[in-house]
TISE-534345 format. One record per residue: residue in one letter; x, y, z of N, C-alpha, C, O in turn. Coordinates in steps of 0.2 Angstrom, whole numbers, plus 5000, padded with zeros to 4 digits. Layout:
<nodes>
aXYZXYZXYZXYZ...
</nodes>
This chain:
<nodes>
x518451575127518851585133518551555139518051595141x518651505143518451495149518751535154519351565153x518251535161518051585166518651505169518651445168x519251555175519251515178519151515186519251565190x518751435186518651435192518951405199519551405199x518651395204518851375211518751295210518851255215x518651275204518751195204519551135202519751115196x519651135208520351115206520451065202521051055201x519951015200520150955197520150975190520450945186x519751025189519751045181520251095181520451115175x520551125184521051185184521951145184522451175181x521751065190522351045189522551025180523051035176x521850985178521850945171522450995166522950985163x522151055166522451105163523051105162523351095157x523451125171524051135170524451055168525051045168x524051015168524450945166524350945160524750895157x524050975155523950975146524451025144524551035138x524651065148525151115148525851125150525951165154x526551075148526851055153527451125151527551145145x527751135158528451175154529151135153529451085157x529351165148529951095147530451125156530551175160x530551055155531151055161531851025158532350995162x531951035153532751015150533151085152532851135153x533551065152534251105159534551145149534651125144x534751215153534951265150535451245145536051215146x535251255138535951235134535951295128535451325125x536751295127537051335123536851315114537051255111x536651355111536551315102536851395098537451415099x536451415095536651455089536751535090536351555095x537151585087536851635089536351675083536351655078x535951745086535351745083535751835084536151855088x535251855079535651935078534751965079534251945075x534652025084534052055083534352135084534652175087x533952135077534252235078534952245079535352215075x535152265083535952275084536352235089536952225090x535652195093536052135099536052075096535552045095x536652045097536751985096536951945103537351965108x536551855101536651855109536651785106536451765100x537151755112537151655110536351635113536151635119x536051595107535351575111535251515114535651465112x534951505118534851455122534151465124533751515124x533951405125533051395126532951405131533051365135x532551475132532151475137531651425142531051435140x531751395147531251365150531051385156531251435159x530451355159530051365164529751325166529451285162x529751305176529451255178529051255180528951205185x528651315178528051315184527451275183527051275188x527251245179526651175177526951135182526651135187x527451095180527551045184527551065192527351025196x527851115193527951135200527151155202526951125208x526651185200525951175201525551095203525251075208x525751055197525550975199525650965203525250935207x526550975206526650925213526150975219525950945224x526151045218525851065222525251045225524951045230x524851025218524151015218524150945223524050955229x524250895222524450855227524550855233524550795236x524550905236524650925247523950945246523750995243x523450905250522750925250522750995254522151035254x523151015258523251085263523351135255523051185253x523651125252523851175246523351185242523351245240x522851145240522351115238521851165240521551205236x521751145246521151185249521351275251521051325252x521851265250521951345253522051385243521851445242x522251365239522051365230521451385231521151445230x521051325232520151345231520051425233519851475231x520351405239519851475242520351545239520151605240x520751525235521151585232520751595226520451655225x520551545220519951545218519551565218519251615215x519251535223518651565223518751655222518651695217x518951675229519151735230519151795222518751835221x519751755219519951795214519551765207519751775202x519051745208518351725203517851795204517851825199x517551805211517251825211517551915208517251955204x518151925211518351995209518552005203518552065201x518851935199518751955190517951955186517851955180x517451945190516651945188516752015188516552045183x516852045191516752125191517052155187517652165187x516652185182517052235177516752305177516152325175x517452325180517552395181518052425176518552395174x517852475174518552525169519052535172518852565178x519552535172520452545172520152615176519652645175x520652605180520552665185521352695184521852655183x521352765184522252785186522752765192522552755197x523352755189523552745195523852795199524352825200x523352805203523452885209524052855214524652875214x523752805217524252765222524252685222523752655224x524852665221524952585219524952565225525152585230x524652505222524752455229525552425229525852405224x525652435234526252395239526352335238525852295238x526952305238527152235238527652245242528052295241x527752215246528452175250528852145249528652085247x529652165248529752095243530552075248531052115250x530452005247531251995251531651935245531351905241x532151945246532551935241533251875245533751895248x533251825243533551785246534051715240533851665236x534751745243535251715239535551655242535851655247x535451595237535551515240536351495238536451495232x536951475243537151435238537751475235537951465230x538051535240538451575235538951585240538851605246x539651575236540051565240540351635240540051675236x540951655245541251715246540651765244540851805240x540151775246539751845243539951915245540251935250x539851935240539852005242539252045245538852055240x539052065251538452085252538252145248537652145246x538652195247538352255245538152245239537652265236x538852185235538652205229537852175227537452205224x537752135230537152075230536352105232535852085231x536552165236536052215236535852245232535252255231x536452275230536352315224536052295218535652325215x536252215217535852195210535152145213534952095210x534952155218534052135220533852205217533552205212x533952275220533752335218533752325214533252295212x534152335208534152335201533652285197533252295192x533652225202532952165199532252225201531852235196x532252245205531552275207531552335204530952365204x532052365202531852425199531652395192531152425189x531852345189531652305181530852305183530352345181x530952245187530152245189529652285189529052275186x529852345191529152405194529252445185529052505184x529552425182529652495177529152435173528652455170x529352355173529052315168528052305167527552295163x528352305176527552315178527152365175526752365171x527252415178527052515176526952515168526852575166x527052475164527352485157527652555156527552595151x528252555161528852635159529452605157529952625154x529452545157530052505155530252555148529852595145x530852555146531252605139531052575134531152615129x530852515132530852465126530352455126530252405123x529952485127529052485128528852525121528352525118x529352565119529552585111529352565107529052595102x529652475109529652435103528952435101528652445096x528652435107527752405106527452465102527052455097x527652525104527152595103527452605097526952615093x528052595095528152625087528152565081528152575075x528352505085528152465079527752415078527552405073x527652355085527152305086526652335086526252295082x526252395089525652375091525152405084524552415085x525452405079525252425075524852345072524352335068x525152315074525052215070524352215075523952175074x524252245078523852205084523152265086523152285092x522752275081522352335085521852295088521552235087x521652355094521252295099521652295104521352285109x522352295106522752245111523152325112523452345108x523152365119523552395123523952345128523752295131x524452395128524852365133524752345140524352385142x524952305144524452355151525152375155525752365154x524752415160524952455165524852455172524652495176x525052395174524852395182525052445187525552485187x524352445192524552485199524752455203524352465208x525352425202525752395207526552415209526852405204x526952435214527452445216527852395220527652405226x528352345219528852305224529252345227529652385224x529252325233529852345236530252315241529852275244x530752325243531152275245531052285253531352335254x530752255258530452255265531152285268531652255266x531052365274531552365277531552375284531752425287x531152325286531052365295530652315296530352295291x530652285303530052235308530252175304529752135304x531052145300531152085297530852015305530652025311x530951985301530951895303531851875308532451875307x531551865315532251845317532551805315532151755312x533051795316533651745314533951755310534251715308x533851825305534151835298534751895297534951905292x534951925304535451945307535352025302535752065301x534852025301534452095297534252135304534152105309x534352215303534452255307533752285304533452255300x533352355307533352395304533252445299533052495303x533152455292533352495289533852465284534152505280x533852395285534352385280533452335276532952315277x533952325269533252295265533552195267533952165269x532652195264532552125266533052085261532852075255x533752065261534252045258534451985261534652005266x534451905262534751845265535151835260535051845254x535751795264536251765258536351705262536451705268x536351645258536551575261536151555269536251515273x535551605269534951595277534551555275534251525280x534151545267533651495268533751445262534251465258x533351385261533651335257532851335253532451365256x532751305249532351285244531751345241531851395238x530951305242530651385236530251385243529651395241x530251385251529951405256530151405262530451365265x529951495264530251505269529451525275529151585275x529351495279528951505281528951555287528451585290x529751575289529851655291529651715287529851765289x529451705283529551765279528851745275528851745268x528151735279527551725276527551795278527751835283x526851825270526551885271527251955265527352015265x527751905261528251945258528151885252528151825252x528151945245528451915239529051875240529451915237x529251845241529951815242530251765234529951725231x530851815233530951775228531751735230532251755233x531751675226532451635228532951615222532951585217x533451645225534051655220534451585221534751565226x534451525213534751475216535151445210535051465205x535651415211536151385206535851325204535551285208x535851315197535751255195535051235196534851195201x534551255192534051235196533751195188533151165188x534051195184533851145180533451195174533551175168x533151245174532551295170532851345173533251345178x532651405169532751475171532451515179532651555183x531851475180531451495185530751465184530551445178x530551465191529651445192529451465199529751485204x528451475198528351485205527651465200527551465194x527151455208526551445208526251475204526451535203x525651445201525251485197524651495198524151475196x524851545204524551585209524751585215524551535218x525051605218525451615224524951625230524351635230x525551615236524851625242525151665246524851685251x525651685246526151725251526051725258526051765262x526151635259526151595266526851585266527051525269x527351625264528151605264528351565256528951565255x527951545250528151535245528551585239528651635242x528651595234528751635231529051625222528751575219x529451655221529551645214530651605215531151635218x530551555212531251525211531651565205531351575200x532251575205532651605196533351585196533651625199x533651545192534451545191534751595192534551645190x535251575196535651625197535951655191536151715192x536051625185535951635179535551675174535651665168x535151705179534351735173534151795177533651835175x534651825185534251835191534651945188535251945188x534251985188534552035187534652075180534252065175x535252105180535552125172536152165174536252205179x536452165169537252175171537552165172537552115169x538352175176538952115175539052045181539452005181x538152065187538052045190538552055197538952095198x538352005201539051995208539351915206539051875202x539851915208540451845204540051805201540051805195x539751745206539551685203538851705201538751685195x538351745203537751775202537851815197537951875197x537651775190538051835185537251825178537151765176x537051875178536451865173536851855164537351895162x536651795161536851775154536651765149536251715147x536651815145536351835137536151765135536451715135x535551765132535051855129534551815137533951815137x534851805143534151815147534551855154534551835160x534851915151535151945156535052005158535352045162x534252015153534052105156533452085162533152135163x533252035166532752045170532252005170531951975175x532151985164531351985162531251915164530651905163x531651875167531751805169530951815175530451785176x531151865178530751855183530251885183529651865186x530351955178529451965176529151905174528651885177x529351885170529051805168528651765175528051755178x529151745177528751695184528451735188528051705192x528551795187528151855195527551835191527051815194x527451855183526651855180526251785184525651785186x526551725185526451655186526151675190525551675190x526551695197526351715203525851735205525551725211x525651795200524951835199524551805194524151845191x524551735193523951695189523951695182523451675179x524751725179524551735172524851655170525351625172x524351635164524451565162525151605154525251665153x525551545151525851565146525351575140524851535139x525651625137525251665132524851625127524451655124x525051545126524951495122524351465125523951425122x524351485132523951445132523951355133524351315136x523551325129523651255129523751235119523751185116x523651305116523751305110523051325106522551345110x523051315099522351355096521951335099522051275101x521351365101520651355103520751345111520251375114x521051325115521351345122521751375124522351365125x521351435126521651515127522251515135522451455137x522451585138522651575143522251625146522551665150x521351625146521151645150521151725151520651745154x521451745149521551815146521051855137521251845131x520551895138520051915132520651925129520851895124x521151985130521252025124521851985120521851985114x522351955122522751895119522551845115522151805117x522851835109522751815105523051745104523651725106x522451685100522751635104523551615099523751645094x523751555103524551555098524451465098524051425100x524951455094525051385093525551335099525551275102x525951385101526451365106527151415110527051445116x527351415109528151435112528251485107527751475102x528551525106528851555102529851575107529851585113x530451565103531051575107531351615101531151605096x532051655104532351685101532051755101531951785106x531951785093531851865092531351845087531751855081x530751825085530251805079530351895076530651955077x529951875070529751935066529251965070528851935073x529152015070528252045070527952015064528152015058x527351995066526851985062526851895061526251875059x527351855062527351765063526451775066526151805071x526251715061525751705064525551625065525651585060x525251595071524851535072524151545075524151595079x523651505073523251505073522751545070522251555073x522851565065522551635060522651695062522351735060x523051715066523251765070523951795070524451755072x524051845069524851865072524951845080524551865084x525651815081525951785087526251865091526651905090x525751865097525851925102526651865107526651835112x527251895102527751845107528051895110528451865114x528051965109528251995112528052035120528152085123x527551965121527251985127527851945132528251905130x527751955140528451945145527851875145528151825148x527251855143527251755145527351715139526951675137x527951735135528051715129528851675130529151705134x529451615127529751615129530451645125530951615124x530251735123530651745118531351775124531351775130x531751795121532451815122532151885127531551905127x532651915132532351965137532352005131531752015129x532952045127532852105125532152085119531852135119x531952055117531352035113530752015116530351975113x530552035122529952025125530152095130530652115133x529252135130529252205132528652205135528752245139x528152175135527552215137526952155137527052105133x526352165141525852135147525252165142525352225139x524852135141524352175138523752185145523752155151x523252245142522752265148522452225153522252235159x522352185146521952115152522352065155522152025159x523052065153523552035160523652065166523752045171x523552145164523852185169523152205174523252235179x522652185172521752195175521852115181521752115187x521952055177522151975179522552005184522152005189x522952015186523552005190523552055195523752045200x523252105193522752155200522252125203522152145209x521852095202521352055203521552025208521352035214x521951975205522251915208522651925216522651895222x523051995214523352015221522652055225522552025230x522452085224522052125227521452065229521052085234x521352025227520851975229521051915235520751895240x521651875233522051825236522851835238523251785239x522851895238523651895242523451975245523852015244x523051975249522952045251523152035259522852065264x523751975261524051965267524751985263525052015268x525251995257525652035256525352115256525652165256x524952115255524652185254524852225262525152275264x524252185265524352215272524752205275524452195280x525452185275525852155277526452235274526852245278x526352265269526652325266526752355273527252365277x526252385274526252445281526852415287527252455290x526852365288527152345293528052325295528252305300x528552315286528652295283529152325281529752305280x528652395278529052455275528952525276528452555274x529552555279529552625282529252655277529352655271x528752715281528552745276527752695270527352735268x527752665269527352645262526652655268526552645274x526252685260525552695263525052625264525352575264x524552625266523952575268523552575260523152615258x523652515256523352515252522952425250523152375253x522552425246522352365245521652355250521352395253x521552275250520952255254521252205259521752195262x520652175260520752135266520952115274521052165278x520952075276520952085284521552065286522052025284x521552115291522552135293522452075300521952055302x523252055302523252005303523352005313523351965317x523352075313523352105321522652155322522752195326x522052155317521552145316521552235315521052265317x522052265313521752325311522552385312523052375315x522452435308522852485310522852535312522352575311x523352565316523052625319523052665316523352655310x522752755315522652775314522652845317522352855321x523152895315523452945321522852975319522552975314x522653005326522053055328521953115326522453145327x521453135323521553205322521653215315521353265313x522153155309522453165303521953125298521653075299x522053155291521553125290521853115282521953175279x521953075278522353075271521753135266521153135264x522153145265521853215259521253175258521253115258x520753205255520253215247520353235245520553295246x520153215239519953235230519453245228519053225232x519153285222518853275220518253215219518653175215x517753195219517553135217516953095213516453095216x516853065208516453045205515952975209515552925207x516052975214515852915219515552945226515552995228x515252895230514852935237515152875241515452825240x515052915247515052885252514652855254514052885254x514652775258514352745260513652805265513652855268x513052755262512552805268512352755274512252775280x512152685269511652635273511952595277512452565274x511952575282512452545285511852495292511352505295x512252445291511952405296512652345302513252355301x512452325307513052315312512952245314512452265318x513052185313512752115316513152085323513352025323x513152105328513652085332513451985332512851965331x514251955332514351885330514251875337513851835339x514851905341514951875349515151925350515151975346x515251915357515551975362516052025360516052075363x516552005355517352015354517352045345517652075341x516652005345516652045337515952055331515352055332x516252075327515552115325515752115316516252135314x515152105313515152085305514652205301514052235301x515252205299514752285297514552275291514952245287x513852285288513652305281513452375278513052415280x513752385272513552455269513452445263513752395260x512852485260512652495253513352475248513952475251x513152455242513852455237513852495233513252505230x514452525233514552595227514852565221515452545220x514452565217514752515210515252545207515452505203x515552605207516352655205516752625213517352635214x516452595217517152585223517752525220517652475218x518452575222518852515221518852465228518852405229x518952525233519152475240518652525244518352565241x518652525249518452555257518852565262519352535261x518752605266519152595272518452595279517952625279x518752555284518052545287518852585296519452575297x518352625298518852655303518152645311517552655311x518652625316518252625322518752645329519352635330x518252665335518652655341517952655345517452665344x518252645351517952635356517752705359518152745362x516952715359516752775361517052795367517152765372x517252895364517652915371518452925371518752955375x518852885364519552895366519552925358519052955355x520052925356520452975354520652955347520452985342x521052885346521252865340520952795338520852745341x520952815330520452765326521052705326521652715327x520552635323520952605319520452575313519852565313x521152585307520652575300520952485297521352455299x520452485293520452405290520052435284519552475284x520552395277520052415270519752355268519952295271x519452355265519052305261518952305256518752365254x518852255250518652265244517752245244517352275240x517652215247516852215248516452265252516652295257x515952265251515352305253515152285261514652295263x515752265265515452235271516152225274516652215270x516352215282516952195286516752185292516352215296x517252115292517152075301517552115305518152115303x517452145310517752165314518052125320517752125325x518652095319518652075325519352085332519752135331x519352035338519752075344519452125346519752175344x518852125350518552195351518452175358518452125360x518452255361518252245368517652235370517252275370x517352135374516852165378516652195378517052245379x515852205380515152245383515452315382515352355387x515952355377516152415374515452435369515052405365x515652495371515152545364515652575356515852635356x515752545352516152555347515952625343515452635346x515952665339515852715333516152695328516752665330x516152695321516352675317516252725312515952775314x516552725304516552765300516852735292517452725292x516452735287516652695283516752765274516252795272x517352755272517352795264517552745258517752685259x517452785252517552735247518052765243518052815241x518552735241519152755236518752725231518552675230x518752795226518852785220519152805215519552845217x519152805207519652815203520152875203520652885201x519752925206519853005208520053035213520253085214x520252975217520352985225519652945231519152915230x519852985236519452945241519053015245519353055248x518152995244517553015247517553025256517752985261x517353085256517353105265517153025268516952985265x517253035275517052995278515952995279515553035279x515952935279515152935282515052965290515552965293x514552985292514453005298514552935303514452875302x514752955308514852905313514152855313513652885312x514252805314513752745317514052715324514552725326x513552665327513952665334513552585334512952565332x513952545337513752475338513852465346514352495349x513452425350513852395357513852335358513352305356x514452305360514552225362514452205368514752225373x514052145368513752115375514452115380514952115378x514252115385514652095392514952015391514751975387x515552015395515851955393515751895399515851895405x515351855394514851795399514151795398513751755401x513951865394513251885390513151835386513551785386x512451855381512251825378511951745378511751725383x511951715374511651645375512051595375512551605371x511751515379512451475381512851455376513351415377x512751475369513451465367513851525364514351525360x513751545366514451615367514351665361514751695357x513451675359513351715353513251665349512651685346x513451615347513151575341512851505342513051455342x512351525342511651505344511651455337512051465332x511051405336510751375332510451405329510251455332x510351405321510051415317509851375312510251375307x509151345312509051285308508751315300508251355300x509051295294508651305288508651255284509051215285x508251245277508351185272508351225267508151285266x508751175264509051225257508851145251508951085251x508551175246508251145243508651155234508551195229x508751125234509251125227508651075219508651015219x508351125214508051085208508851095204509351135203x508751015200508951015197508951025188508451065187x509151025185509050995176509250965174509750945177x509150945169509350885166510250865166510350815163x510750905169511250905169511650925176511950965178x511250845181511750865186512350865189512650895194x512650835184513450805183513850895183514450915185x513350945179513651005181513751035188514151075190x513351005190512951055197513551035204513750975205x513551095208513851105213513651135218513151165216x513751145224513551205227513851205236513851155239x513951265239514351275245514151305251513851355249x514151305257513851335260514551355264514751325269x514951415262515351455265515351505271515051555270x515651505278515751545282516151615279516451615274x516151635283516451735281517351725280517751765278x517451655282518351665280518351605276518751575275x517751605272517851555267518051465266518151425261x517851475273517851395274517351375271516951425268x517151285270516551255266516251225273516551175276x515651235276515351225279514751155277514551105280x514451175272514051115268514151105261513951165259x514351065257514251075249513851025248513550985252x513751015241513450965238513350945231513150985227x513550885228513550875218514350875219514650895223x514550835212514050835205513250785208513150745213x512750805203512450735204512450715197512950725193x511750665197511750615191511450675187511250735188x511550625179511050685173510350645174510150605178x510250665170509350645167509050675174508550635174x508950695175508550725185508150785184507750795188x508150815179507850865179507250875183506850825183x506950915187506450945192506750905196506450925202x507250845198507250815205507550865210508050895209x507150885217507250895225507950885228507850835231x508550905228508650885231508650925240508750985239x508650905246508550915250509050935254509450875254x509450975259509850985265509851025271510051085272x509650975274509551015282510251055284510751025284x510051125287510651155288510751175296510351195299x511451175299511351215306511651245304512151225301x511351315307512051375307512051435313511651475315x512851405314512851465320512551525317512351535311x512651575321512451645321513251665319513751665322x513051695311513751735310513451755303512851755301x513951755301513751765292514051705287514451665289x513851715279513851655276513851675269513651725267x514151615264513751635256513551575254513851525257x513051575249512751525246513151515241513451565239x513151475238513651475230513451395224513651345224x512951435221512851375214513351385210513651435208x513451325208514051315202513751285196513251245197x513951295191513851255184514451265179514751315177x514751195179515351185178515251205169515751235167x514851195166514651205158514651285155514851305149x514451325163514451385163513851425158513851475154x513251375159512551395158511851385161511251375158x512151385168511651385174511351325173511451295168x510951325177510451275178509651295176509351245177x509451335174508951345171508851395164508651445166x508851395159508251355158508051325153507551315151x508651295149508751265142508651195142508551165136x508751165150508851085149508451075157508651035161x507951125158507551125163507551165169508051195170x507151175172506851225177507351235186507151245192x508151225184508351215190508451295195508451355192x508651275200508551355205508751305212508751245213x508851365216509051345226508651375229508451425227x508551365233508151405238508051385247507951325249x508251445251508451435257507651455261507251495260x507651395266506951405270507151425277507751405278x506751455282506751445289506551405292506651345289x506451395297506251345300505351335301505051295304x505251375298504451405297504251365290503751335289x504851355285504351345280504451405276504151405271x504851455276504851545274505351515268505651465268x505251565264505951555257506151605260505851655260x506551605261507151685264507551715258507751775257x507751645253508251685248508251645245508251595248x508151635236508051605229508451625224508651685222x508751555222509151585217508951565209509251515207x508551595204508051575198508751515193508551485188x509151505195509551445190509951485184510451465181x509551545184509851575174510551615176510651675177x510951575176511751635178512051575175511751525175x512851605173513251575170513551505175513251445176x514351525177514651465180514551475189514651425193x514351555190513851535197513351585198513051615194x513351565204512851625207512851605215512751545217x512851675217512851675225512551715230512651765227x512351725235512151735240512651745246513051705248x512651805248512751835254512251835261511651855260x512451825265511651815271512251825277512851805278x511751845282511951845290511551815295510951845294x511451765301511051735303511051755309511651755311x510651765315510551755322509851745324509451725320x509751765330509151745334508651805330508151815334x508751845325508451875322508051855316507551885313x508451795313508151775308508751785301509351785303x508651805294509151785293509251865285508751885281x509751885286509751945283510151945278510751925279x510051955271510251955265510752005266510652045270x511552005262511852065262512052065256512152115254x512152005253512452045244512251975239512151915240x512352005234512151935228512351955221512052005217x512751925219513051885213513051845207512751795209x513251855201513251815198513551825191513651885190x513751785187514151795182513451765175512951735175x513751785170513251795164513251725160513751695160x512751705157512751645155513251645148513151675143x513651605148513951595142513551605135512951605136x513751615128513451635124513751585120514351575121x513351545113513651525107514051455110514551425107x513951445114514251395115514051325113514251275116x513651315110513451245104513151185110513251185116x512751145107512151105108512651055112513151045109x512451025120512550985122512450935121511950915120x513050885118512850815117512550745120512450695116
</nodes>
């Protein structure tokens, strides 16, 4: 199973070896499964090809990478399934194209009824989840079903103007937007209900929730007798249409894969030969395997697909919790009532937090941050670091300005947080805890940072020069080697490679400036068996301006290895460091 990475020319290749048909819905035979009989017609799917045009807009391109990247490093980390105490939030707006004489209420009614499928299919509470426990999963040991801690909900308050939404009423449009992007409605699942779209549905395979979302025939969209023309049509009228593209959305590839021996990226799924449609036997097998078709990335009939296995349902948490944690934090604002859940940085740069109130604890198997360090960047903001608690799911990092009264908090999935919009030459206090699988750890004791005077500091506004060289050995296989010199919002600041092969021990050299802020290093090996030490002695290494080695990376890691660091007129301060494990068994380089 390959690791997927942040590299999109090998990522795009994929989805172009992978294509979903795009022939337009057709009527053939009927198929009798258990007691339901339904007229079958071929399930399709556009989201391959809707991926390739995407890959194509170099802006899509680049903003992918860094969803990648992102969601690389947080599936490196292998933590045990935690309960779900409190699910993370999704926003979700629901927007009907194309529909003549609507009925509004009715058209509400059946998005609710889409999102109540949704969170039951998600949650593994769906009723038919039976089928898996009393008779499938018997074919299959090794393979649980999964159970995301995810909840959607239909956004009702602080809408998007111009959509004549009040309110209190749910994020419901009819006939207000046209195709699969609405860039009013960035920061919301958005799903688009349309006629005649040629396939059942599609959406990116990986979403970015900059306004895009999941597309679905009006004919695939819900269950039951529907609203007039929006009428869900056997056997694909129980919902599962859009479980299907929603898994897309959260990165799940279809369960085939690209066929035997090219997985879909997922450990516990088994590989298949291709498609599976209608209602197969339990137990049909391709590729030496019995065919897990009754998984929702498979193209069987709705009432014959039930269940997500652990490691889609691990993938797709990931995925959101690492690259769409602007739907995340976008929940609070969005929808009445839903708690502050998830990572990332809020977009009005923090939330408040009523003074005095403090959400329960629990019980916990985990500590609170103790070590704590403060970088101020400029005047207006400030980079925090704390110990890592290796049981943490997320943090919450809480601050104000010494002397008032109420906090504002910001979570984080990492061991560190940019503060930013801060008031000049103020003295800040801060406070950081750790959610974990039991609940969430008291707060740590206050810490206090202050920020220069505004027109302080040196003449460039806090971010001053800082010169280093970064010295990259190779090995015999430069054609693998990559590497990046990223800022804290994940721009690329310097990269470098592929190079040539045969190089082994060659230097190569790159002078660096860097302002005063923070940063990550990042070696890549596309082969996914580092640069040292099978086919020679390769490794990176960051100097001062002295001549000092300040940070060394030995070459021996899988498809990367990275470095976290913060720089100022101090010199240059390590904060965290990565890597993923050298592939195994993977047979002699030709």
């Amino acid at each position: 199973m390959k690791n997927l990475l942040i590299l999109i020319p090998i990522f795009a290749s994929i989805i172009f070896l992978s294509s979903c048909s795009d022939e337009l819905l057709d009527t053939t035979t009927t198929v009798n499964s258990s007691s339901d009989t339904f007229s079958e017609r071929t399930r399709d799917c556009g989201t391959h090809d809707h991926m390739g045009k995407l890959l194509q807009d170099p802006e899509f391109a680049k903003g992918y990478e860094k969803r990648m990247k992102a969601f690389s490093k947080m599936n490196a980390q292998r933590r045990e399934k935690a309960p779900c105490i409190t699910p993370t939030i999704v926003p979700v707006a629901v927007h009907y194209q194309g529909v003549s004489s609507p009925n509004k209420s009715c058209l509400v009614n059946l998005a609710q009824n889409q999102i109540d499928i949704l969170n039951a299919d998600y949650a593994g509470t769906n009723s038919d989840i039976t089928k898996w426990t009393n008779q499938a999963s018997s074919t299959f040991p090794g393979i649980s079903n999964g159970e995301t801690c995810i909840k959607f909900v239909l956004a009702n308050t602080n809408h998007p103007t111009g959509f004549s939404l009040s309110n209190g009423e749910p994020a419901v449009t009819i006939n207000q937007t046209n195709g699969d992007q609405s860039n009013q409605w960035t920061g919301y699942l958005n799903i688009f209900v349309q006629f005649n779209t040629g396939v059942l549905g599609y959406a990116p395979l990986g979403g970015s929730g900059n306004g895009d979302g999941v597309v679905i025939d009006a004919s695939a969209f819900g269950a039951g007798n529907g609203c007039g023309s929006i009428a869900p049509e056997a056997p694909y009228n129980l919902g599962r249409t859009l479980t299907h593209e929603l898994g897309h959305y959260l990165l799940l590839d279809h369960i085939w894969g690209n066929g035997c021996a090219q997985d879909d990226d997922v450990s516990d799924t088994p590989e298949q030969a291709s498609d599976n449609s209608g209602c197969p036997s339990i137990g049909i097998q391709s590729c030496g395997s019995a065919d897990l078709h009754m998984n929702y990335m498979d193209y069987t009939n709705d009432a014959c697909m039930y269940m997500f296995s652990a490691g889609q349902a691990q993938r797709m948490e990931n995925y959101l919790n690492s690259s769409l944690t602007n739907l995340i934090n976008n929940a609070s604002n969005v929808i009445n009532g839903a708690p502050i859940t998830g990572g990332g940085e809020t977009d009005n740069g923090g939330e408040e937090e009523p003074g005095g109130e403090e959400e329960p604890e629990t019980p916990n198997q985990c500590e609170t941050p103790k070590s704590f360090s403060s970088n101020i960047l400029d005047q207006t903001s400030v980079m925090i670091d704390w110990e890592d608690i290796p049981q943490a799911i997320r943090y919450r990092v809480r601050y104000r300005i010494v002397g008032t009264t109420r906090w504002t908090g910001q979570n984080s999935t990492q061991s560190q947080k940019t503060l930013t919009s801060l008031v000049a030459g103020e003295s800040y206090e801060y406070q950081v805890r750790t959610r974990c699988a039991d609940g969430w750890t008291p707060f740590s004791a206050k810490k206090t940072f202050m920020l220069e005077e505004a027109g302080g500091g040196d003449d460039n506004g806090g971010n001053s020069s800082n010169m280093y060289t970064l010295n990259i050995t190779l090995d015999d296989w430069g054609s693998e080697t990559t590497w990046y010199i990223l800022d804290y919002d994940y721009n690329v600041i310097y990269s470098g490679g592929p190079y040539q092969d045969g190089q082994a021990g060659t230097i190569i050299t790159e002078e660096l400036d860097l302002a005063s802020g923070c940063y990550e290093l990042e070696l890549q090996d596309e082969y996914g068996d580092g640069i040292c030490c099978d086919y020679g002695n390769g490794s990176a290494e960051l100097l001062d301006a002295d001549g000092t080695v300040v940070t060394f990376l030995d070459g021996n890691f899988g498809t990367f290895d990275y470095v976290g660091f913060c720089v100022d007129g101090n010199g240059l301060r390590i904060t965290k460091q990565n890597r993923d494990s050298k592939k195994k068994n993977r047979g002699k380089k030709k």
